[in-house]
N, C-alpha and C positions, 0 to 999 in steps of 0.2 A: 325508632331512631334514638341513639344515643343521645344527651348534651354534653358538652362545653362551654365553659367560659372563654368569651377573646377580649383581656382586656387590651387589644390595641385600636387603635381609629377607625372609627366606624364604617362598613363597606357600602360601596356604593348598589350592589346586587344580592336575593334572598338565594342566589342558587349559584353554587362555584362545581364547576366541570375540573374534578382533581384530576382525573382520568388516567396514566399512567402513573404519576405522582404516588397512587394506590401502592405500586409493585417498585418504585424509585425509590422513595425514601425507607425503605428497609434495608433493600440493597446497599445505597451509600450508610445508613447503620454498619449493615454487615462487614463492608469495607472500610469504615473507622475515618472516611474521608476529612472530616471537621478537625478530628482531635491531633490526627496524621500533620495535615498541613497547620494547624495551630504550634506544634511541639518545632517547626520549625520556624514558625512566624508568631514569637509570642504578641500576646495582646497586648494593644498600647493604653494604658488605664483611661487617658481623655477621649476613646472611641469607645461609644457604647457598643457596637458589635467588632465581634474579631474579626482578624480575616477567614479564618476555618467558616465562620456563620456565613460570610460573603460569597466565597467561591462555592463554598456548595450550596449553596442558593444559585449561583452563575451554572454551576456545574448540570444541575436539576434541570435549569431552563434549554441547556442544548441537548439533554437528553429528550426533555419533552416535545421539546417547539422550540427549535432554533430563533433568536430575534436580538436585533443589537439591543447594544448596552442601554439604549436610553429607554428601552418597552420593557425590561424587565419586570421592574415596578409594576407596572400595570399589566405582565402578565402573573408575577406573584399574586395578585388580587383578585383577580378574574379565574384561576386556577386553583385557589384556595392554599397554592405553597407557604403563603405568609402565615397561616396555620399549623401546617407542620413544622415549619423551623418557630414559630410563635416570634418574627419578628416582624415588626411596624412597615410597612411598603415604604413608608416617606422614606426611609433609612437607606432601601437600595436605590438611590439615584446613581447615573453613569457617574459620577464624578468619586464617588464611595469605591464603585464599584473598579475604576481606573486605577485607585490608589491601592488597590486591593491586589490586582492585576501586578503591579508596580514592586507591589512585597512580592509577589510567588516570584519575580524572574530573580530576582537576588538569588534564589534556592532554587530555582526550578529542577534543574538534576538531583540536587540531594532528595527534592519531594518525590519526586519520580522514584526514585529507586526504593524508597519507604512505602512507597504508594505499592509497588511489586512486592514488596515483601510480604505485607500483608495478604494481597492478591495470591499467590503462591500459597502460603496457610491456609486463605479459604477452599480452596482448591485442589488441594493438597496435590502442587505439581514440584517439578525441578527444573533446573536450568541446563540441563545434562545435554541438552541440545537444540541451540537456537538458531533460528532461520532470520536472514537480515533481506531488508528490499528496501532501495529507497525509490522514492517518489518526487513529482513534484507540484507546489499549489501555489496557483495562479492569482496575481492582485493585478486592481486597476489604479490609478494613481500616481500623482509622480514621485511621492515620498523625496524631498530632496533632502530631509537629516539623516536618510540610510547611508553610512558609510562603507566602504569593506571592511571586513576586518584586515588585520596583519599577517603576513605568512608568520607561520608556527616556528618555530625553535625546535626543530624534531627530537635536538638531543634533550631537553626538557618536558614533565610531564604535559600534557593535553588538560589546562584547567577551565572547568563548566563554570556554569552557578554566576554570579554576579559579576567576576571575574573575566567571563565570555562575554565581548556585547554581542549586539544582536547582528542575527545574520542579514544580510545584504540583500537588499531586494532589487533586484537588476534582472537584465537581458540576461533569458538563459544561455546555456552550453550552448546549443543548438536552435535557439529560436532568440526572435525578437520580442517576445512577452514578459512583462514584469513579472517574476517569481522567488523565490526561495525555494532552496531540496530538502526534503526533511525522509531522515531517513527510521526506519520501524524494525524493530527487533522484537522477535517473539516467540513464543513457545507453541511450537506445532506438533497434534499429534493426530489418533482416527476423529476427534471431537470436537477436530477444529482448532484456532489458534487463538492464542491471550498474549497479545503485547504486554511487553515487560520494560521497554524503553525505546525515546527517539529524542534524536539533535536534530537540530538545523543548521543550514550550511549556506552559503552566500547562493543568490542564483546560479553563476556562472559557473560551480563545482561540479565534479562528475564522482561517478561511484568510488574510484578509489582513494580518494582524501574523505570520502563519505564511511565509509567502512573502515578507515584509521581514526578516525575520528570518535566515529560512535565506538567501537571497540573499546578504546581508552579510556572513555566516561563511564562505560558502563562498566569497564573492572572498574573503576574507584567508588562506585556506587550498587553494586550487584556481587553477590557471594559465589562467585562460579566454583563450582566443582572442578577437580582435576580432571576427569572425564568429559569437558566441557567438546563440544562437536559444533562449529560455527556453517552453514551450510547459507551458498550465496547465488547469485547469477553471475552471467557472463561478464557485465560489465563495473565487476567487482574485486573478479579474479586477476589477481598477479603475483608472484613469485613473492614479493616485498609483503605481501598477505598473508599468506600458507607461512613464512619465514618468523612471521608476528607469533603469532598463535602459536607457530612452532617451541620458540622461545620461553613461554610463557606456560608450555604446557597440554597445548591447546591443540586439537585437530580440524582440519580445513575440512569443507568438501564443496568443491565449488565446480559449475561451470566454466569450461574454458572454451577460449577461443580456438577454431578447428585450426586457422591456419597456422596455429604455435603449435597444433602435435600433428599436422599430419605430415612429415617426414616420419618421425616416429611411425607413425599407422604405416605406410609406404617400406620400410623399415624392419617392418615387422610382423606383415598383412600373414607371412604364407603361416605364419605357426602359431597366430592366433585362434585361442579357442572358444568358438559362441555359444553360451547357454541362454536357452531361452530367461526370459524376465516374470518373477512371478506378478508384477503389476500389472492390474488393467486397470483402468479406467472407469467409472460407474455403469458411463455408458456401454462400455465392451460388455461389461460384466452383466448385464442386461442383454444384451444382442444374442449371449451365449445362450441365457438363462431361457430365454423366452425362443429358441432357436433360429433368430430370423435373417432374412435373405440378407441383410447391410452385411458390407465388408467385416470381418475379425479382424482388427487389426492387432498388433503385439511388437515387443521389444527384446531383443538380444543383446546380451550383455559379453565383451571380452574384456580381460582381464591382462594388464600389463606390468610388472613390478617395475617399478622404477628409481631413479635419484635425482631431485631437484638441487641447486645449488644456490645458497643464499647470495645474495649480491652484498650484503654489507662483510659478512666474516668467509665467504671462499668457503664454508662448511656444508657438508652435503647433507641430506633430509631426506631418509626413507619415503617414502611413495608410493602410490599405486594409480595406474591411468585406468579408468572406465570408460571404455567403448563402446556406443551406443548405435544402435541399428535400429529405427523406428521403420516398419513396413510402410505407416501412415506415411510418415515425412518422404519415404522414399518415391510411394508412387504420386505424392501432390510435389516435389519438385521437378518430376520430370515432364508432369502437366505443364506445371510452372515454367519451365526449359521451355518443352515443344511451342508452349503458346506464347512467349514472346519470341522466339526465333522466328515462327512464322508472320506474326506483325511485322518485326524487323525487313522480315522481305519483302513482305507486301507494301509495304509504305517504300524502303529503296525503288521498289519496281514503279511506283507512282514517281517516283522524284526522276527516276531514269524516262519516262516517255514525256515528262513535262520539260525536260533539260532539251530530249530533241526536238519540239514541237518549236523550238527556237524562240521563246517569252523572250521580252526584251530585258525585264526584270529579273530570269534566272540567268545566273552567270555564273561563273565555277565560282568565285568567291561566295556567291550564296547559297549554291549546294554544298559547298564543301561546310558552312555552317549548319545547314540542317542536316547534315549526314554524321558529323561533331555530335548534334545535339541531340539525332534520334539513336545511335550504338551508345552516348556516355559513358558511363561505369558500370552500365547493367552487364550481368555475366554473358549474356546472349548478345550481346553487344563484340565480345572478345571473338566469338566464329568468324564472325565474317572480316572480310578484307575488300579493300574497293581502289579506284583508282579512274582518273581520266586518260580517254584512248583517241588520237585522233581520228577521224573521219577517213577514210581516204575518195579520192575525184568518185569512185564507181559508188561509193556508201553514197553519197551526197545526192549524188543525181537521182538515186533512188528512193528517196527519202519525197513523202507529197510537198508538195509546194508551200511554201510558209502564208502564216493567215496574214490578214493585213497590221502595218505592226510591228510582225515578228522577223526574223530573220531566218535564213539557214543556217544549220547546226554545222557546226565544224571539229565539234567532240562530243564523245559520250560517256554516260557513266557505266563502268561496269564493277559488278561486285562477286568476289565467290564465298562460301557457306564452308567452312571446315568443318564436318559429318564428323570423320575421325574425332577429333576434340571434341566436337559437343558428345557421344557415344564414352570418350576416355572421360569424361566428367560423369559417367554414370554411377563410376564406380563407390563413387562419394557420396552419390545420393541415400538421406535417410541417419547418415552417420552424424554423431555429436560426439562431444569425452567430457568426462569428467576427472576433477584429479582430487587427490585425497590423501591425509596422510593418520585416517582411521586406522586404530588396531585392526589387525589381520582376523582377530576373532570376528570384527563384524562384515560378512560377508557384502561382497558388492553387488549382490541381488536387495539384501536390507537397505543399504545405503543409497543404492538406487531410486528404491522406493521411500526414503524419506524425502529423497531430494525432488519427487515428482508431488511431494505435499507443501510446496514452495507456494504452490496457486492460492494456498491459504491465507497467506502475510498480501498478494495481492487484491483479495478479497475483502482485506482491514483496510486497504484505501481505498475500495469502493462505500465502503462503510464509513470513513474519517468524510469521507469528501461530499456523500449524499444524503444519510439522517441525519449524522451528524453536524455536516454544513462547516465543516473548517474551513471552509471559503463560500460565500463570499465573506469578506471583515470588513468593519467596517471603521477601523480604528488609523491616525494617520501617525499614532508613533511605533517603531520599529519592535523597541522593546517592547511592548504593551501585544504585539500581535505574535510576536517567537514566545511571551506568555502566555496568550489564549490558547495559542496552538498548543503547547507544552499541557496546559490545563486540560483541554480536549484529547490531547493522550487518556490523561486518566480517564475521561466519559469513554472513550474508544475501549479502555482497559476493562470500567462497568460494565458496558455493555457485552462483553465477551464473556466477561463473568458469568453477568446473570443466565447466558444462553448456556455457558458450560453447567453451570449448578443444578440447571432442568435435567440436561442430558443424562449428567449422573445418576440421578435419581429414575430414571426410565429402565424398567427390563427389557431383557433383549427379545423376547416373545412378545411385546408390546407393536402398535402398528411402527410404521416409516415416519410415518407424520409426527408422530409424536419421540423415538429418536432420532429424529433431526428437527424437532423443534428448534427457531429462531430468535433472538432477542426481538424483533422488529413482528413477529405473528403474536410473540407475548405480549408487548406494548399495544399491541391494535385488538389484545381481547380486553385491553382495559382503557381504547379510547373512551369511554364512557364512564365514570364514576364521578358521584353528585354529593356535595354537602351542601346542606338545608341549614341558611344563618337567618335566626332569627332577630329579630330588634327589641329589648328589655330594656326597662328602667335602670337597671342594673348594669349592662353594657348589651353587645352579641352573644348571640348562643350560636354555635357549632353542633348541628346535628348531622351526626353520622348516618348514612344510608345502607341499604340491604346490599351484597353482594352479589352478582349472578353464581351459578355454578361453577362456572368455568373460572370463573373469575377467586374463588375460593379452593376451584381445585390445584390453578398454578402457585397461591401463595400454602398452601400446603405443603404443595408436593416441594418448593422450595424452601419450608420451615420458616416462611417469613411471619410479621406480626402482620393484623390486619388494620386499618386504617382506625378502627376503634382502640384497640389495643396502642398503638404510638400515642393518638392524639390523648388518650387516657393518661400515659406518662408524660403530656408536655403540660397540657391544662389543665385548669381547673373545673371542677362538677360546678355546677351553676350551685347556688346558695341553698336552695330548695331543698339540692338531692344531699347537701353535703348531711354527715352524720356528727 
């Protein structure tokens, strides 16, 4: 075991569990996190730590072991972090740590985009084509200093950074949950994705002020290429979109909504032409491989040229519609169809014998509500038609005798199933579009298939929201929690990093397991790593411990330093060893 000196406060434990901290702290090295967020937030001389020392101390702790502000401290000590940053536990109290918080949101967009930049050198990626999704995360509390913000001035820039207060924590779009939208931008490719940027947005917002929004920020803070390709979902896509980017240089590719081009498809059905899709799936692509009995499923692509028209200047916008035909989707909608139309009926046919059985408490007024409320706005709901029929003297008489109670029925319900329609709804099944206003060089099979690697940016919110723990928070001011979050972008960003920097480094004749190594299977081969502090007259001694294999084979293969090698450049050699 190596030594160390710590000349800071003496620790209450001989054995600190660094455990991934091991494979952290080179990484936020590698990413330059301290000096990054320092150069925007210079040091204030009457604070002995800056805030770069702070947040990535903060940073550290939600990578390892998510915990609020006030266990930090005592998880810096217990983990041995207070070691590798060589600062005092007493120093990260929540209240340091809040003030700390307090500096990032002033800049939090500018750090964010500095934060990417670096991220992209290490990396050595491009912004040539980024994929946007927003999400949303849920708080408990009543927060009553959340305000709205103000509607935007559109003829004016979009300004982030200290400028922006914090977003609104309110009733969503569509739910009654306290929340905010924050929306994620990032670089997708076969290796996975690396967020590069995200805003936040009052709860009540939906995708498209969410993607005018973020767009804006991230041109004044992100170096896009003229080749830049914005690729979205459905509930993002709008004419006022495509027209943005258009402006600017920029190429759309987004899903759209069916019922805004299917006239077009109706239109244009007979002279469209299908080429298969060179995409599959993992799974398909295994079902092939392995030959086995599960359906094949696959995708067809038609191709439409087309011309959008801006709504602010009347100017039209070259185009292309991609037409999509999933086999998959086609035969689980019409499961989907058959199997609520037959509900539908079967439950009408219940409501029809219980209306004639004469209940005192069915009366058309209350069939006519349940029959309202079992069609709704479901699409199998649209087949049928119903209506009340009188009885006539011969119906009645034949009809058994009423229970005690009840009465004689003197109407009935009936309903009919229009076969036709549900069948001419067939023709749809399976279909989606995409629109796009890509160079013609990149063919609508490529673009297809970038657009089906969208799943990846949804993956980064399983990831923001579960190791990372962007919620729950535990914080009751607004700005202080649109900073954490902002902050935890960047761990969201490490973290992507560290997974793509193995990948790299892996040949392709290598197993599966190891190109598609995980950020999260790297962390857990180093939940385990030990520093042995001894107690001297002198102060503590920091003794370094043996590595496993594995455990030297990941910092390797990622060219990081090992846990002797850092603590070697922060401390000092105990008195003994020094020369």
């Amino acid at each position: 075991m190596v030594p160390f000196t710590w000349l800071g406060p003496p620790v209450k434990q001989n054995i600190a569990n660094a455990g991934p901290l091991a494979l952290l702290v080179p990484l936020l090295d590698k990413l330059d996190v301290e000096k990054i967020i320092d150069r925007h937030l210079p040091p204030n001389p009457q604070q002995e730590l800056s805030h770069g020392q702070v947040l990535r101390m903060l940073l550290a702790a939600r990578l390892c072991h998510p915990t609020a502000l006030v266990n930090v401290a005592d998880w810096a000590e217990k983990s041995g972090a207070a070691f590798f940053a060589n600062i005092p536990v007493d120093k990260l109290n929540d209240d340091r740590l809040g003030r700390a918080l307090d500096a990032f949101f002033e800049h939090r967009h500018s750090i964010l985009g500095s934060m990417t930049a670096q991220a992209l050198q290490v990396t050595d990626l491009s912004l040539n084509r980024l994929h946007f999704d927003p999400t949303d995360l849920v708080f408990s509390g009543a927060y009553e200093t959340s305000t709205p913000r103000l509607p935007q001035d559109k003829s004016q820039p979009f300004n982030g950074d200290g400028r922006l207060p914090a977003a609104h924590i309110c009733h969503g779009y569509t739910s009654d949950r306290k929340m905010i939208q924050a929306s994620q931008l990032a670089v997708v490719d076969n290796l996975g994705a690396i967020p590069v940027f995200a805003h936040c947005l009052d709860g009540n917002r939906n995708g498209h002020p969410s993607i005018r929004e973020t767009f804006q920020l991230a041109q004044q803070h992100l170096s896009f290429p003229q080749t830049m390709l914005m690729i979205s979902d459905r509930g993002t896509c709008s004419i006022e979109h495509i027209a943005r980017l258009n402006k600017n240089g920029y190429s759309a590719l987004c899903a759209a909504q069916w019922q805004e081009y299917r006239s077009l498809y109706e239109n244009n059905a007979d002279r469209l032409q299908w080429q298969p899709a060179s995409f599959l799936s993992i799974e398909q692509k295994r079902r092939r491989t392995t030959q086995s009995a599960l359906p094949q499923e696959s995708y067809k692509l038609a191709v439409l040229n087309h011309e959008l028209v801006d709504p602010a200047d009347k100017k039209t916008i070259p185009a292309r519609i991609i037409f999509v035909h999933s086999s998959a989707d086609e035969r689980d909608s019409r499961a989907h169809r058959q199997k609520n139309i037959a509900k539908i009926k079967a439950r009408l046919e219940e409501i029809q014998e219980k209306f004639l059985r004469g209940h005192p408490q069915c009366t058309i007024a209350s069939v006519t509500r349940q029959v309202d409320q079992l069609l709704g706005n479901k699409e199998a709901g649209k087949y049928f038609a119903w209506q009340f029929v009188p009885l006539t003297v011969e119906e009645q008489n034949a009809l058994p005798a009423p229970k005690c109670g009840h009465r004689r029925a003197t109407m009935r319900l009936t309903f009919t199933l229009d076969s036709a329609a549900a069948e001419a709804k067939q023709r749809y099944d399976g279909l989606s579009v995409l629109v796009t206003t890509a160079p013609k060089t990149q063919s609508a099979d490529l673009l297809f298939s970038q657009y089906k690697q969208q799943n990846y940016v949804e993956m980064l919110h399983h990831q923001w929201k579960t190791p990372l723990a962007v919620t729950p928070v535990f914080l009751k001011s607004p700005s202080r929690i649109e900073a954490l979050v902002c902050l935890l972008q960047i761990a969201l960003q490490a973290y992507q990093v560290l997974e793509r920097l193995y990948r790299q480094q892996v040949l392709k004749e290598e197993a599966r397991a190891e190109r598609r190594m995980t950020a999260e299977r790297m962390l857990r081969a180093f939940q385990v790593y030990g520093l042995y502090i001894e107690r001297t007259p002198l102060g503590n001694v920091v003794h370094t411990t043996k590595l496993t294999e594995r455990q030297k084979q990941i910092l390797s293969r990622l060219g990081f330093a090992t846990p002797e090698e850092i603590l070697r450049r922060i401390l000092e050699p105990p008195p003994c060893l020094k020369q």
